[in-house]
C-alpha positions as CSV (number, residue, x, y, z in Angstrom):
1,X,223.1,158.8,139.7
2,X,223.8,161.9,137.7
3,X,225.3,164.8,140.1
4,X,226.9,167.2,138.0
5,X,224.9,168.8,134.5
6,X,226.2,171.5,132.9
7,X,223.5,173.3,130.8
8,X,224.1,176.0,128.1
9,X,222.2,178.3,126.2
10,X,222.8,179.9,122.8
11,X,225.5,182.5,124.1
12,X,227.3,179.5,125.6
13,X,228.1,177.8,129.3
14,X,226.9,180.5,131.4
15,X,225.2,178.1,134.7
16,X,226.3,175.0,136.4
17,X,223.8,172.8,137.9
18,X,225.9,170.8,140.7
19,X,223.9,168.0,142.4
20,X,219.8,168.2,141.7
21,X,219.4,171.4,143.5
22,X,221.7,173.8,144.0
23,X,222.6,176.6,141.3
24,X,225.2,178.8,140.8
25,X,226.1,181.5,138.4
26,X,229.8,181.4,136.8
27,X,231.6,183.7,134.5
28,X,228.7,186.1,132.5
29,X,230.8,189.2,131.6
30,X,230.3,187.8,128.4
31,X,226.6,188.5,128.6
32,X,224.5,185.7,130.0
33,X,220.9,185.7,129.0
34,X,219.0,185.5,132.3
35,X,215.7,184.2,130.2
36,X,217.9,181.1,129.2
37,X,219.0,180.5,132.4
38,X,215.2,180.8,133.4
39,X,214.1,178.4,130.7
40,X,217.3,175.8,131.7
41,X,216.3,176.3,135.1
42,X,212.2,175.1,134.4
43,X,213.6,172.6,131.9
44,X,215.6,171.2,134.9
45,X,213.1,171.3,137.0
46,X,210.9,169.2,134.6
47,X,213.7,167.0,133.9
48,X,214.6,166.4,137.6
49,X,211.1,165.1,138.2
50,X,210.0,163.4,135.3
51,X,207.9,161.1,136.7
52,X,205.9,164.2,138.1
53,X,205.4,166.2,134.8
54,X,204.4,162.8,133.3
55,X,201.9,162.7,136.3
56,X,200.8,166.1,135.8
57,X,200.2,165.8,131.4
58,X,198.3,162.3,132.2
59,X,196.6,163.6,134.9
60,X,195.2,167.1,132.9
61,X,194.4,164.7,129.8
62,X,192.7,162.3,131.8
63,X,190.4,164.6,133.4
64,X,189.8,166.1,129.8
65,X,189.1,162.5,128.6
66,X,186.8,162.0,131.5
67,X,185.2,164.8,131.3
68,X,184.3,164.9,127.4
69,X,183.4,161.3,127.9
70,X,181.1,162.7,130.8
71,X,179.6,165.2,128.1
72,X,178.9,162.4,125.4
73,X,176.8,160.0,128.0
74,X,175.0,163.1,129.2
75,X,174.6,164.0,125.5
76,X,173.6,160.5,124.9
77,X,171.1,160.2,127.6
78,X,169.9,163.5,127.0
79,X,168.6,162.6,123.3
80,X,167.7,159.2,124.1
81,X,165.2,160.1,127.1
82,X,163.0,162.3,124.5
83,X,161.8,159.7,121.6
84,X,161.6,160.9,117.9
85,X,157.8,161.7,117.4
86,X,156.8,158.2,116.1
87,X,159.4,156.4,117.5
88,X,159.1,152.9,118.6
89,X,160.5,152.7,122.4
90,X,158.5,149.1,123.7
91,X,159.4,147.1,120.4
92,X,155.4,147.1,119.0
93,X,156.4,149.5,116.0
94,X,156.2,153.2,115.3
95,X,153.9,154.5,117.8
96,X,152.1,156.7,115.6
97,X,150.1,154.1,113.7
98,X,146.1,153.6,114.8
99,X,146.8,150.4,116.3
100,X,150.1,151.8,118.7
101,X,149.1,155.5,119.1
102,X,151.5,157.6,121.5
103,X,152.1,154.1,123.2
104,X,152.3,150.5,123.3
105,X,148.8,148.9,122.3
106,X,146.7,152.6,122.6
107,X,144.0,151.8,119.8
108,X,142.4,154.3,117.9
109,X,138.3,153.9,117.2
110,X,137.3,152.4,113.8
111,X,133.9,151.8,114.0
112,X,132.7,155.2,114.3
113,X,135.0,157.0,111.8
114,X,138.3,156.9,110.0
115,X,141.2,157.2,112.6
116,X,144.7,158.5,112.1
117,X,147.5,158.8,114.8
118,X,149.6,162.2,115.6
119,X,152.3,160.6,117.7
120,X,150.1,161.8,120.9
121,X,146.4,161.3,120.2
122,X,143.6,159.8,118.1
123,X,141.9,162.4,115.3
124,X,138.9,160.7,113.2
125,X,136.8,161.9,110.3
126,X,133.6,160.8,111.6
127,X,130.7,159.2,109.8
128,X,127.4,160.7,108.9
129,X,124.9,161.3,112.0
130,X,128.7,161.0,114.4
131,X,130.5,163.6,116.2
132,X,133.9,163.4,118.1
133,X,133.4,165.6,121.0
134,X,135.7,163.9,123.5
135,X,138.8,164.8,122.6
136,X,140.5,164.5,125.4
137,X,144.4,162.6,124.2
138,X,144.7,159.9,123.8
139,X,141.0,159.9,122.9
140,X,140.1,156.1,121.7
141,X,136.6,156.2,122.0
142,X,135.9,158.1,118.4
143,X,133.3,159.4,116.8
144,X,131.1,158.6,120.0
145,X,128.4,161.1,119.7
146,X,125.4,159.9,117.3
147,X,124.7,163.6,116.9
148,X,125.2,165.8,113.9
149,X,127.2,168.2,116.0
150,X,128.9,168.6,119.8
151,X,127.8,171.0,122.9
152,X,131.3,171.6,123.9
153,X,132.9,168.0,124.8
154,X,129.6,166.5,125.2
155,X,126.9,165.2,122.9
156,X,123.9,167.5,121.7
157,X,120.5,166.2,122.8
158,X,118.4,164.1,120.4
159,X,114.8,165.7,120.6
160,X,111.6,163.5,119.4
161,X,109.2,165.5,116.9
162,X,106.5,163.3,117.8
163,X,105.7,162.6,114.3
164,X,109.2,160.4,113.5
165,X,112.1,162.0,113.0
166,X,114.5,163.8,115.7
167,X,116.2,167.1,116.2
168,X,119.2,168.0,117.7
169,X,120.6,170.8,119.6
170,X,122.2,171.5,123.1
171,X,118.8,172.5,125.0
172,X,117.7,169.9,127.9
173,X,115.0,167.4,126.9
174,X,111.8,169.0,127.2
175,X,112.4,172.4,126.3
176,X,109.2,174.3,125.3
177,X,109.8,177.4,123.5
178,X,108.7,178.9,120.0
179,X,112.4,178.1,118.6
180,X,112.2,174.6,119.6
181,X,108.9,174.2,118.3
182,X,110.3,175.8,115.4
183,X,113.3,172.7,115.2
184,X,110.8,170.2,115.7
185,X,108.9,171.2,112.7
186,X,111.9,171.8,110.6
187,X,112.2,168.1,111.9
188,X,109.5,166.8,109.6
189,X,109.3,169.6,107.2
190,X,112.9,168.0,106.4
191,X,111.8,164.8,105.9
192,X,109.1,165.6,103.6
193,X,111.4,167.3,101.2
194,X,110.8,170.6,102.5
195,X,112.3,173.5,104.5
196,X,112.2,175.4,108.2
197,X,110.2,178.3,106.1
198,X,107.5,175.7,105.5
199,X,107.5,175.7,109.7
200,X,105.3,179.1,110.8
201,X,104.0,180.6,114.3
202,X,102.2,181.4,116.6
203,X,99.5,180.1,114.9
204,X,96.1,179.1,116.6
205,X,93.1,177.3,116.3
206,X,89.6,178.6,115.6
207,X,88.3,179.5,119.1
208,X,91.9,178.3,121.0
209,X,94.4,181.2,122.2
210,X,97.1,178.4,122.7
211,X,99.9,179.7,120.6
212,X,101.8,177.2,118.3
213,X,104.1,176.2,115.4
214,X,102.7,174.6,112.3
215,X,103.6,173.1,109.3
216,X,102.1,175.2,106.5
217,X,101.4,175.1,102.9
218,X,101.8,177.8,100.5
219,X,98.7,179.8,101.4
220,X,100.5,180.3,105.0
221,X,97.4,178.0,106.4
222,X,98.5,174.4,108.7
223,X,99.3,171.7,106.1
224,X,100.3,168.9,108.4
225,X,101.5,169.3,112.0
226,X,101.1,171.7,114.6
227,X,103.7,171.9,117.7
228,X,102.5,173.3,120.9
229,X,104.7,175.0,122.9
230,X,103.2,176.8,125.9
231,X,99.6,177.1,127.3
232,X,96.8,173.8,127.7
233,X,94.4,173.0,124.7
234,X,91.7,170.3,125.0
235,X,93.1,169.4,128.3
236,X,96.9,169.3,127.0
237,X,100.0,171.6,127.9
238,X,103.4,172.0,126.0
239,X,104.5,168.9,124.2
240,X,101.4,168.0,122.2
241,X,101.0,167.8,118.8
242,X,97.7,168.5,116.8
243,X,96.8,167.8,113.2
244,X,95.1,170.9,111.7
245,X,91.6,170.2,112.3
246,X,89.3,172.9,114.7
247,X,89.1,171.3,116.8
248,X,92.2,169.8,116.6
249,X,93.8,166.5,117.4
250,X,96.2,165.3,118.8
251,X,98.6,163.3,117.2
252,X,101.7,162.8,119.1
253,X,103.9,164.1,121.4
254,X,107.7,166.1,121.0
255,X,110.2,166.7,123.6
């Protein structure tokens, strides 16, 4: 066991260590530096207990080391809990395709329309005569409206001309006004390679005050159709429609 060191600093043997612990101070009239003494003193002290100072540096890195490994896991599950749009997380491919969309077997439509995937939800370019109004995500069902055009999410109403075609709009079945009477025409004035200017009103019959919307020809005069949409004329209220005799009959009904 050691039990005498003598340390020195760079103005010479100025201190004696005797045993571990005790210090004394010997001959400094030649100036001792009180700093060295200091620094031979800590340097003892760290000597004396190496063991400890070894403790104390693998105890400071280890907690460094733990905690930047702490730092990388977090990092790591941070970035691994949010999927890359598109990524594939249940082994079924990206999820952004039609047949895997935002999730594992989440089809997009194809009957209606042409789909395509966003990472989150179905979008479609519909077919003629279809309308995606329900586009709620994931929204799978498609094009599911057979209407030209939406009433918010829902479909429009399909209206009956009563002379074989059908109109569209967001009105309730049964909706007797000039204006509808007016898309009922346009209707069949559509089909006949015409136009909604071909469709005038009120027009009546000779004799009849019943107001309603006809098909006309050039002259302004009923051509075809007439729509009635208020009122009762031989016996019948809204909904009827007359050819353009006077008397008139009736042909049909629209709704």
């Amino acid at each position: 066991m050691l039990s005498v060191a003598v340390l020195s600093t760079g103005l010479g043997a100025c201190a004696v260590v005797e045993g571990l612990t005790q210090y004394s101070k010997e001959d400094c009239s030649q100036g001792c530096d009180e700093g060295g003494l200091d620094a031979a003193e800590a340097g003892h002290d760290a000597g004396s207990n190496p063991d400890g100072a070894a403790d104390g540096g693998a105890g400071d890195g280890g907690a460094g080391n733990a905690d930047t490994g702490s730092d990388v896991a977090d990092a790591s599950d941070g970035s691994s809990s949010v999927p890359e749009s598109g990524a594939d997380t249940g082994g079924c491919g990206p999820l952004d395709s039609v047949d895997h969309c935002g999730a594992c077997g989440v089809q997009c439509n194809k009957t209606t329309g042409t789909p395509s995937c966003t990472g989150a939800t179905c979008t479609y370019v519909c077919t003629a005569g279809h309308s995606d109004c329900n586009t709620a995500p994931p929204d799978t069902d498609g094009c599911e409206c057979a209407t030209p055009g939406c009433c918010g999410s829902s479909c429009q109403t399909s209206h009956a001309d009563g002379v074989g075609q059908s109109y569209f709009d967001c009105n309730p079945a049964a909706t007797y006004t000039e204006a509808t009477a007016v898309s009922a025409c346009t209707a069949y004035a559509v089909s006949v390679g015409s136009s909604a200017a071909s469709c005038v009103g009120p027009l009546t019959c000779s004799g009849s005050p019943v107001p309603t919307v006809c098909f006309t020809n050039t002259a302004g005069k009923c051509a075809n159709y007439c729509w009635q949409y208020t009122g009762v004329y031989a016996d019948a209220g809204p909904g009827a429609v007359w050819d353009c005799a006077c008397p008139a009959h009736r042909v049909g009904s629209w709704n």
